[in-house]
N, C-alpha and C positions, 0 to 999 in steps of 0.2 A: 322777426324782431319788431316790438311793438314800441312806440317812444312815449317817453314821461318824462313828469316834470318831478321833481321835489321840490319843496318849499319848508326851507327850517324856519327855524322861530331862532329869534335872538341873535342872527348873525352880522356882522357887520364887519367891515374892515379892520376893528382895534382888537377882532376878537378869533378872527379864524382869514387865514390868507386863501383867495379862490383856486389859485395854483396847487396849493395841499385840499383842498377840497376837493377839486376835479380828481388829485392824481390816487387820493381815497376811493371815490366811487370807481375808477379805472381799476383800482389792484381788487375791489370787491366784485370785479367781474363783470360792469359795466359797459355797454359801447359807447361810441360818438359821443364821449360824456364834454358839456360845456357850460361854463356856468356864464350867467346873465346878471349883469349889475352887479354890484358887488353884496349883495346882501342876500347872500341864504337861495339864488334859485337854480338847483341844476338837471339841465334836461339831459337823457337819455336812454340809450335803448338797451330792452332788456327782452327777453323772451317772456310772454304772457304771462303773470302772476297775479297774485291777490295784490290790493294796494300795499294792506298791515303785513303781509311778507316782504313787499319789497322794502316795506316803511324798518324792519325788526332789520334786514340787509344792510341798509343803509346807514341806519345807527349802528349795529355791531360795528360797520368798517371806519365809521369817522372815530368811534373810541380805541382799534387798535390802532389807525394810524393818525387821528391826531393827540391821541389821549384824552379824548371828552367826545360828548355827541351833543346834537340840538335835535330839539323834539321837531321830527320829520314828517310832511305828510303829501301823500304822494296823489297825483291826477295825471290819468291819460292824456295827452297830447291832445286825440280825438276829442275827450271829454270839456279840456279847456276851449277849443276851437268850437264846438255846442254851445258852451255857454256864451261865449261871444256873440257867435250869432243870434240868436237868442234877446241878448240885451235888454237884463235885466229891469235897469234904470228906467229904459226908454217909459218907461209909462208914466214918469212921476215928473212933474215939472219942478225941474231942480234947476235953481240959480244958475248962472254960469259958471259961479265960485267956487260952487258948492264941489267939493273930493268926493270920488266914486270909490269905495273898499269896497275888499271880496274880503270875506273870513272864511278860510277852511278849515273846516272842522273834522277829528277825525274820525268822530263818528256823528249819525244825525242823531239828535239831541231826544231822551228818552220821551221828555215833556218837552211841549212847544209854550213860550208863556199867553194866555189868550191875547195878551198886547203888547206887540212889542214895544221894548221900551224907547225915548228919548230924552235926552238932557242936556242942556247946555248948547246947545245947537245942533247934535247929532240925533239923528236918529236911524233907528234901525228898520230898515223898507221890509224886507221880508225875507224867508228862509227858505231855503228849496233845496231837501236834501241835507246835505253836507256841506254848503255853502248860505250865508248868511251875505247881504245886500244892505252895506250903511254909507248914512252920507253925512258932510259934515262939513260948514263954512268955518274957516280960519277963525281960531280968537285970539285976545291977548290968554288966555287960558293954556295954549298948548294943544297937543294931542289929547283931549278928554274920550277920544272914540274908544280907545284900548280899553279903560277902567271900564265902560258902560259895554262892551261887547264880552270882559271876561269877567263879570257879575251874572252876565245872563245866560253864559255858554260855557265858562268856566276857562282854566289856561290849556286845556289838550287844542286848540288852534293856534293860527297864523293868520296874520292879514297882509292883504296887498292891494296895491292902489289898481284900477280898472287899465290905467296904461301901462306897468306893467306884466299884469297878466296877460296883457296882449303881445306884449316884449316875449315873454314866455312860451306863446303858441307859437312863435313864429317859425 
């Protein structure tokens, strides 16, 4: 059995409880399922699969049992624990302020744009794959990262903060 993570979009405590989430992936056939944080991430094991099988599993099972699904999208354990090490960021000298996001995407993106883009104080570092590398100092503005990341990549993603997608490999 090999462990993964899922990471929905849009989930959040007012919207889906993690106890019905976990005990969803459980009746779809999952192991060791547990979820992390309360927003949308749950690791585990499954017998080796395509991600978009597990990703089509995973939604079938959250609309029969919670009666809706979030758009799902799945990474090996292995894979996250790679890109960690790996560390991204490490190369860009970014503020201390500055917020590390992951975007995953569920597929890599047909076109790349020759520049990525920034505005408002985010910007988007670079794309590798399936995953997308933005960073962003706090404004009186809000979250502007979402708007300028699903302009350029569209809404089939999810993003998460650099800590925890580390939360998630653990």
């Amino acid at each position: 059995m090999r462990r993964y993570a899922a990471f929905l979009r849009g989930v959040g405590p007012m919207n889906a409880k993690m106890p019905e989430l976990k005990r969803a992936f459980e009746e779809a056939g999952f192991g060791e399922v547990r979820t992390v944080l309360g927003s949308g991430n749950v690791v585990f094991s499954a017998r080796e699969a395509s991600d978009s099988a597990l990703e089509r599993k995973a939604e079938a099972a959250m609309q029969k049992h919670l009666g809706r699904t979030f758009l799902t999208i799945i990474r090996s354990v292995d894979e996250l624990q790679a890109l960690l090490a790996s560390d991204p960021f490490a190369k860009y000298r970014l503020p201390p302020a500055a917020k590390r996001i992951v975007t995953f995407l569920r597929q890599a993106p047909a076109r790349v744009p020759a520049a990525l883009p920034a505005q408002d104080g985010v910007r988007i570092l670079h794309l590798r794959g399936r995953e997308a590398f933005t960073t962003y100092v706090s404004t009186p503005k809000g979250p502007v990262f979402m708007s300028l990341i699903e302009k350029t990549f569209g809404q089939d993603v999810t993003t998460r903060t650099w800590d925890t997608v580390k939360k998630v490999a653990r």
